[in-house]
N, CA, C and O of each residue as an XYZ file, in Angstrom:
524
protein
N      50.898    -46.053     64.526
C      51.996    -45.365     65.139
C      51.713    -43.873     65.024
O      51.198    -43.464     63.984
N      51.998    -43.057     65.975
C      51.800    -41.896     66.019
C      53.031    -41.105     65.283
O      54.163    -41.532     65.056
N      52.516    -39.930     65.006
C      53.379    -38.701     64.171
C      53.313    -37.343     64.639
O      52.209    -36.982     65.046
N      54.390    -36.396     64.675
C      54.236    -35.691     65.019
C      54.687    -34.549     63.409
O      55.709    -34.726     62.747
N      53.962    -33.799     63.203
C      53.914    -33.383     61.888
C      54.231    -31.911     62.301
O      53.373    -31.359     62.989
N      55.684    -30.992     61.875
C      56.386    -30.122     62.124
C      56.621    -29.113     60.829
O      57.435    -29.233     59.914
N      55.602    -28.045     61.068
C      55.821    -26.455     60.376
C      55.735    -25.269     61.150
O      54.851    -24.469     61.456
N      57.359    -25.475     61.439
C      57.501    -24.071     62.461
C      56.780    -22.528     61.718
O      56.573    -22.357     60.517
N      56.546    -21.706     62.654
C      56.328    -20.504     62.300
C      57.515    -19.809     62.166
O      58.462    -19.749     62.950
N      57.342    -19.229     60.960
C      58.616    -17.980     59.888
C      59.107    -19.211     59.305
O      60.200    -19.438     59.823
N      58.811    -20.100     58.477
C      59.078    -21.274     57.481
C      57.548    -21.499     56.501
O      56.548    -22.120     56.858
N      57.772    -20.781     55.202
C      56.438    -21.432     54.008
C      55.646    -22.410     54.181
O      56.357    -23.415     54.211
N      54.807    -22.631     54.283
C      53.970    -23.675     54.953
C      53.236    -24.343     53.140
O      52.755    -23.478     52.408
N      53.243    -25.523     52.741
C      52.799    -25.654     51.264
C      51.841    -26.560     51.860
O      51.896    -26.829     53.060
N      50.518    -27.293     50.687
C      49.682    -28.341     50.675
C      50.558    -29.525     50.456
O      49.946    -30.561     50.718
N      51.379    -29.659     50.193
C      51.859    -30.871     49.450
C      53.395    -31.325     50.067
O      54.238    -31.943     49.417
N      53.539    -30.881     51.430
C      54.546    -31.112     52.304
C      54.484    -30.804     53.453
O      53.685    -29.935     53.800
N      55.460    -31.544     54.525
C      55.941    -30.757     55.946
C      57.035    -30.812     55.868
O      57.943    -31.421     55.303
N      56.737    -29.670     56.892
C      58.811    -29.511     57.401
C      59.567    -30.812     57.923
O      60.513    -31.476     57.499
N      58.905    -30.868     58.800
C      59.648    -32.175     59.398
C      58.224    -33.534     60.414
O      57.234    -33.072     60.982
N      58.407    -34.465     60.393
C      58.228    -35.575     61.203
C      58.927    -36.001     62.048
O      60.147    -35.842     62.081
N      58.269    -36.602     62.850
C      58.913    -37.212     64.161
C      58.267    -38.376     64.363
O      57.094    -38.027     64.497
N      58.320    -39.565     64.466
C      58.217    -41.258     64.849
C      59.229    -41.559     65.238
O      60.299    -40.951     65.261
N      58.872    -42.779     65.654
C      59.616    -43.972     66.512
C      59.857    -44.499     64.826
O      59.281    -44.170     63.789
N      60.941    -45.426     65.094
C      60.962    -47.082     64.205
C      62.353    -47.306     63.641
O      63.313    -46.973     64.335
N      62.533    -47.806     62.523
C      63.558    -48.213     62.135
C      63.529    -47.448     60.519
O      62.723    -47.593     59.600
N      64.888    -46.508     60.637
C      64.614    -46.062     59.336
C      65.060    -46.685     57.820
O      66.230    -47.066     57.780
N      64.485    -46.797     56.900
C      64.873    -47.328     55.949
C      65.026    -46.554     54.605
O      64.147    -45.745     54.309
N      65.815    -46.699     53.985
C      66.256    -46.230     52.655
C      66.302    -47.003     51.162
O      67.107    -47.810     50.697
N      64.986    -46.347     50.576
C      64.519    -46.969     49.503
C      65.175    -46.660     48.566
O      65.632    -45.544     48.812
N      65.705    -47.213     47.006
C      65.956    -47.154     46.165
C      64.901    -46.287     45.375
O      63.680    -46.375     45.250
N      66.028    -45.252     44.801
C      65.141    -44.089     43.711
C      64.183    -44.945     42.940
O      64.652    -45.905     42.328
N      62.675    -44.670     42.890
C      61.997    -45.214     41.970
C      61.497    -44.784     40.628
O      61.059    -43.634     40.650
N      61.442    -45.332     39.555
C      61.280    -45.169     38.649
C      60.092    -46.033     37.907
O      59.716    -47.140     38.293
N      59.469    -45.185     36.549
C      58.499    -46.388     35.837
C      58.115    -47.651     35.143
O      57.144    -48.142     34.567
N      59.361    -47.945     35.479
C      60.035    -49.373     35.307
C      58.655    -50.583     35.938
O      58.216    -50.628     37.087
N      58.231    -51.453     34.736
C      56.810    -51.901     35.337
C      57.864    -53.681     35.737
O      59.013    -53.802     35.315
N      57.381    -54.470     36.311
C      58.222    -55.646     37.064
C      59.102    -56.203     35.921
O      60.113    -56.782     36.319
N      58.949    -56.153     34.755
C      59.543    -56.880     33.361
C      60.714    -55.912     33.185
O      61.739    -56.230     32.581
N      60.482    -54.549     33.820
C      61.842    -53.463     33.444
C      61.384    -52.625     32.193
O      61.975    -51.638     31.755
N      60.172    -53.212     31.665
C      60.173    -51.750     30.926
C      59.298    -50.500     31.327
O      58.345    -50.314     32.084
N      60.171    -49.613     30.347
C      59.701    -48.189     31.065
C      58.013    -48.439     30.719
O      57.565    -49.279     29.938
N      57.268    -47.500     31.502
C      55.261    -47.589     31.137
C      55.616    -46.136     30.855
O      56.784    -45.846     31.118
N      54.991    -45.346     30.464
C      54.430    -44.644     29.911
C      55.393    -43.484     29.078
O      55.352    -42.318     29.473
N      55.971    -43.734     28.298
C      56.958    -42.705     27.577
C      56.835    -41.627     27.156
O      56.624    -41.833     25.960
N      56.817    -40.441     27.331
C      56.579    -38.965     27.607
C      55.146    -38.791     27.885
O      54.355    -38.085     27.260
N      54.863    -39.728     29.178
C      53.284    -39.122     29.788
C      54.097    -39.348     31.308
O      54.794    -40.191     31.874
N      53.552    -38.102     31.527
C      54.097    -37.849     32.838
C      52.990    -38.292     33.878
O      53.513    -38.463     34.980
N      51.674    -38.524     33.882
C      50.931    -38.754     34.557
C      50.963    -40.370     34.986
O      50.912    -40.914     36.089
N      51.091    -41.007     33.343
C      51.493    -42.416     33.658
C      52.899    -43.030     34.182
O      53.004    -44.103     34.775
N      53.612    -42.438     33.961
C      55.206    -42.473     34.730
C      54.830    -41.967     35.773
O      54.934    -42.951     36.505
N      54.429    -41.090     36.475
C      54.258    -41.131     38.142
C      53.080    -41.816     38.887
O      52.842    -41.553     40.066
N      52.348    -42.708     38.161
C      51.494    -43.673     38.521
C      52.001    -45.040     39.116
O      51.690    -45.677     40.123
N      53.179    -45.298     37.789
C      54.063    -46.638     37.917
C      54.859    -46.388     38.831
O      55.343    -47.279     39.529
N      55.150    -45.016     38.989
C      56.408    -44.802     40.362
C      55.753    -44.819     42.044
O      56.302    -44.808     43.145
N      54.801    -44.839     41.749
C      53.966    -44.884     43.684
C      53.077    -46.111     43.436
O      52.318    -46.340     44.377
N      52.976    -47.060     42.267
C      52.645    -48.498     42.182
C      54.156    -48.984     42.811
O      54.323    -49.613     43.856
N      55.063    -48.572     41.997
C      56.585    -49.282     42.568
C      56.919    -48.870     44.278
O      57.302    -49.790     45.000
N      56.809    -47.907     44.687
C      57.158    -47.042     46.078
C      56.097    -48.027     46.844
O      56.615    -48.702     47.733
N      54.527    -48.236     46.614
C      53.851    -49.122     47.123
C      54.201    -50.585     47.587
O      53.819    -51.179     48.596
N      55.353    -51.164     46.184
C      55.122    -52.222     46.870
C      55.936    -52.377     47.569
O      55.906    -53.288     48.397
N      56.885    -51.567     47.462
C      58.219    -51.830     48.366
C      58.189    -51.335     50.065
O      58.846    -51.619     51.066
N      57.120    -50.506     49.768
C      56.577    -49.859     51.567
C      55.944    -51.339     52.133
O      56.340    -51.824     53.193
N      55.061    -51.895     51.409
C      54.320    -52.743     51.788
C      55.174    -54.018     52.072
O      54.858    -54.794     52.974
N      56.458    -54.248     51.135
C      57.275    -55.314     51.501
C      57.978    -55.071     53.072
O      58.124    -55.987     53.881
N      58.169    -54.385     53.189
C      58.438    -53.809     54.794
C      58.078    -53.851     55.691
O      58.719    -53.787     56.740
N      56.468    -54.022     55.500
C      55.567    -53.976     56.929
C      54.952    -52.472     57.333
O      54.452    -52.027     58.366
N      55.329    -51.716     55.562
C      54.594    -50.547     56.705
C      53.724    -50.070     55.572
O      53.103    -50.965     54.999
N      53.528    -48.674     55.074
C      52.397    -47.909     54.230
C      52.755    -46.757     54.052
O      53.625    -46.292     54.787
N      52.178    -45.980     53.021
C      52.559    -44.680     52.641
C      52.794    -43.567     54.067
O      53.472    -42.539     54.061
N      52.055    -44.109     55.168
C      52.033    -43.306     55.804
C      52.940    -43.201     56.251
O      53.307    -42.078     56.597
N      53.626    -44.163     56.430
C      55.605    -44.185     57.048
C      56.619    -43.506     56.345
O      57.772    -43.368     56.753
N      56.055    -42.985     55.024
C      57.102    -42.532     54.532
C      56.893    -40.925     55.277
O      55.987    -40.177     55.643
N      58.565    -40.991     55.205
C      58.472    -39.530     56.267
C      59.377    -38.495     55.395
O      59.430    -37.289     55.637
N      60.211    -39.264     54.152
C      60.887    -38.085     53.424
C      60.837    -38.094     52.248
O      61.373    -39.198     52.145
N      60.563    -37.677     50.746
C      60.452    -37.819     49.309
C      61.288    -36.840     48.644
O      60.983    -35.648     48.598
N      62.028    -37.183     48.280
C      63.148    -36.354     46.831
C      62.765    -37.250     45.666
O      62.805    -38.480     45.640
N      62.428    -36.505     44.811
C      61.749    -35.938     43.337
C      63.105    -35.440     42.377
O      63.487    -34.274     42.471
N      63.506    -35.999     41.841
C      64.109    -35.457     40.711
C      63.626    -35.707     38.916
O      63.649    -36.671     38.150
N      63.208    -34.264     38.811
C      62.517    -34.447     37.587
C      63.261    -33.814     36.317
O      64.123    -32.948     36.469
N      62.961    -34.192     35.322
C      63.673    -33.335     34.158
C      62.902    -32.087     33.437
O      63.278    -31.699     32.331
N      62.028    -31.602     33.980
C      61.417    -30.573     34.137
C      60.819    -29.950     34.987
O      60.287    -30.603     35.884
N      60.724    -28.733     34.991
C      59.293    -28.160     36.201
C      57.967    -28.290     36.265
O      57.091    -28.404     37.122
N      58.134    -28.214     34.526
C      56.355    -28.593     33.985
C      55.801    -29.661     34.401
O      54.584    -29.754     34.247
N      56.607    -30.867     35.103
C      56.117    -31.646     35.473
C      54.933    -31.974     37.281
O      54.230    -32.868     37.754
N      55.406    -30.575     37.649
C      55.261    -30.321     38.512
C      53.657    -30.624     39.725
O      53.429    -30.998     40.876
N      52.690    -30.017     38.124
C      51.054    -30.021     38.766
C      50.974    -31.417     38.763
O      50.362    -31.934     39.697
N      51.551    -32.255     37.755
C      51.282    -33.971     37.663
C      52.184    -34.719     38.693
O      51.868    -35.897     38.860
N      52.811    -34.449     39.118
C      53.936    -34.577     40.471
C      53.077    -34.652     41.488
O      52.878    -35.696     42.109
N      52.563    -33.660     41.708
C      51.798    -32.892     42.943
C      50.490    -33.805     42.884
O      49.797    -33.895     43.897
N      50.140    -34.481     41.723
C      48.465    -34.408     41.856
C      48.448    -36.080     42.112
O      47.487    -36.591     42.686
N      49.653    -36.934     41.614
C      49.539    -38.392     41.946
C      50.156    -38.253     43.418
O      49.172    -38.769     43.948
N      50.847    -38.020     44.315
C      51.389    -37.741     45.240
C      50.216    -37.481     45.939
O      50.299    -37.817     47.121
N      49.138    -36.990     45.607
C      48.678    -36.038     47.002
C      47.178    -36.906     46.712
O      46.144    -36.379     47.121
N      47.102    -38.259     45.989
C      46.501    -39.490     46.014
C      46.757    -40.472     46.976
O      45.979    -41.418     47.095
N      48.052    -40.331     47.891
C      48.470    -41.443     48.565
C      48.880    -41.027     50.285
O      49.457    -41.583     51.219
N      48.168    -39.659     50.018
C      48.171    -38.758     51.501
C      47.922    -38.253     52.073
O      48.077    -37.062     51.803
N      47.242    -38.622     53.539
C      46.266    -37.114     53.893
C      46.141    -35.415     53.798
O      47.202    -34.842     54.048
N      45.249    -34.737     53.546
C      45.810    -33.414     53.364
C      46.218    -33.389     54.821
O      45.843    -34.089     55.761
N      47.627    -31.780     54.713
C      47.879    -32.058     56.206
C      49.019    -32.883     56.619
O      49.800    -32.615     57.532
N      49.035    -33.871     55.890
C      49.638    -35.455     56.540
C      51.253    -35.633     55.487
O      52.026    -36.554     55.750
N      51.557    -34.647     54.355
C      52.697    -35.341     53.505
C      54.016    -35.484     54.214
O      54.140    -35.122     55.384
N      54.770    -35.884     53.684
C      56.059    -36.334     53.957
C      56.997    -34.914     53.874
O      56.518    -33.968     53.248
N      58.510    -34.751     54.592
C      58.709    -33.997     53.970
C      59.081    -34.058     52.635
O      58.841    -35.115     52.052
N      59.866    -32.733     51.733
C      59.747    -33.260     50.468
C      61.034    -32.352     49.727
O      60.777    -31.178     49.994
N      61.846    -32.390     49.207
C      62.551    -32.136     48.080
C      62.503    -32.235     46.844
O      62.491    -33.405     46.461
N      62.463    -31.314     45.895
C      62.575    -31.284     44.270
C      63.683    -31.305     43.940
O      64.441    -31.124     44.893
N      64.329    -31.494     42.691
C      65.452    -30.882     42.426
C      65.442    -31.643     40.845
O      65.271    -32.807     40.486
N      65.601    -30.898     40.424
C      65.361    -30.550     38.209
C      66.826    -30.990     38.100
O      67.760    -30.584     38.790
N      66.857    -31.861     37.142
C      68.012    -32.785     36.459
C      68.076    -32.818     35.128
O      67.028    -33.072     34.534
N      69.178    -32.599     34.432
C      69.290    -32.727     33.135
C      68.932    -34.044     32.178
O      68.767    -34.106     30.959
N      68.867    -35.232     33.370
C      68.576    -36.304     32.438
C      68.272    -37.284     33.544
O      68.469    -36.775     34.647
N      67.840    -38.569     33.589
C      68.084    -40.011     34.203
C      68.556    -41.148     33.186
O      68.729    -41.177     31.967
N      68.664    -41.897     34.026
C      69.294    -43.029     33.925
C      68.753    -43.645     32.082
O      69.564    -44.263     31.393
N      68.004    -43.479     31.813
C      67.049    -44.019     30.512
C      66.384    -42.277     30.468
O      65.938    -41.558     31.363
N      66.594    -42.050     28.881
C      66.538    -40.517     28.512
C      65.056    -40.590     28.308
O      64.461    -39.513     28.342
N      64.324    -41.736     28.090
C      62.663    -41.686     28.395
C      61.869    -41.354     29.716
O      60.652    -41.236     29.853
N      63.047    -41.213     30.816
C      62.351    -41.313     31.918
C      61.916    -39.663     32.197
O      62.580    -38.731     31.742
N      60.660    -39.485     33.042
C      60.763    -37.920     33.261
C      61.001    -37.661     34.705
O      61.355    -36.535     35.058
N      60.845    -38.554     35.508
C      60.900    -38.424     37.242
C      61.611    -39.445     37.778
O      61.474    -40.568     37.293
N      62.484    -39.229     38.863
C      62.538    -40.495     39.455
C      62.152    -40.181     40.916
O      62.082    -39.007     41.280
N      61.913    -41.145     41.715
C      61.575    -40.649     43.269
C      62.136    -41.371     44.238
O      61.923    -42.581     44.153
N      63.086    -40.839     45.549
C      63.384    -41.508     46.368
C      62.755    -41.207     47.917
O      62.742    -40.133     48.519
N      62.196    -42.638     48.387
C      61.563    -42.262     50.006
C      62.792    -42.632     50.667
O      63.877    -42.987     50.207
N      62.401    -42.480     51.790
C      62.903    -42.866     53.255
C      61.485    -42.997     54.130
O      60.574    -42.246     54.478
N      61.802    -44.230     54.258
C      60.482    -44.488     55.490
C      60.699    -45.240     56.917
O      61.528    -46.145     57.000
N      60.118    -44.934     57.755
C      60.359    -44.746     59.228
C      59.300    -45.907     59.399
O      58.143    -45.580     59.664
N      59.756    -47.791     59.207
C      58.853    -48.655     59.820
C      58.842    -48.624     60.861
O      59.765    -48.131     61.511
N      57.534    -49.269     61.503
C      57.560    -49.235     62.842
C      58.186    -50.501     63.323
O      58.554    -51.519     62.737
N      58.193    -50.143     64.511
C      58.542    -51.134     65.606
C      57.735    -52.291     65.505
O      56.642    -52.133     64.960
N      58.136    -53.804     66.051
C      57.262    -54.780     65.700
C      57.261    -55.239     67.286
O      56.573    -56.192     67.652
């Protein structure tokens, strides 16, 4: 399915996002993910690299239960309990996407989640296609 990948000029242009997308399909709304491994327990407890590993293993399978792939995802909000988490954010994320090619994207720093072990949680929205 084709994309049309949108960074107007006089808008910051980053590696690790776009402004906006445009597809066809049916949009869907994923549940915030977290490092919750299939048994429910948390994986990696204050490693941030391994908690955002388990979170795009989890985002994976649920794209894939759908019929579609990372590439459908067209929007990502990030809520983390720090900033520092940020380069390790950026660096599993930009494993599952062409340069050029990300989703758009939102941060936004939280005082806590759901389980005080957690450090990120992540929610997509992805645009399956048409069948």
């Amino acid at each position: 399915m084709s994309a049309r990948y949108v960074n107007p000029e006089g808008l910051k242009t980053q590696s690790y996002y776009t402004h906006a997308i445009v597809r066809d399909g049916t949009l869907v709304f994923l549940t915030g993910q977290v490092a919750w491994d299939e048994a429910g327990e948390l994986v990696g407890r204050d490693d941030i690299g391994t908690q955002m590993a388990q979170i795009w293993i989890n985002i994976g399978a649920a794209v894939t239960a759908l019929g579609a792939t990372f590439d459908d995802i067209v929007k990502i909000v990030t809520y983390s309990t720090s900033r520092e988490w940020l380069p390790a954010i950026h660096a599993e994320r930009s494993k599952h996407f062409a340069p050029g090619r990300f989703p758009a994207s939102t941060f936004v720093l939280v005082s806590g989640l759901v389980d005080p072990d957690m450090l990120v949680e992540i929610d997509v929205t992805v645009m399956v296609p048409a069948r």
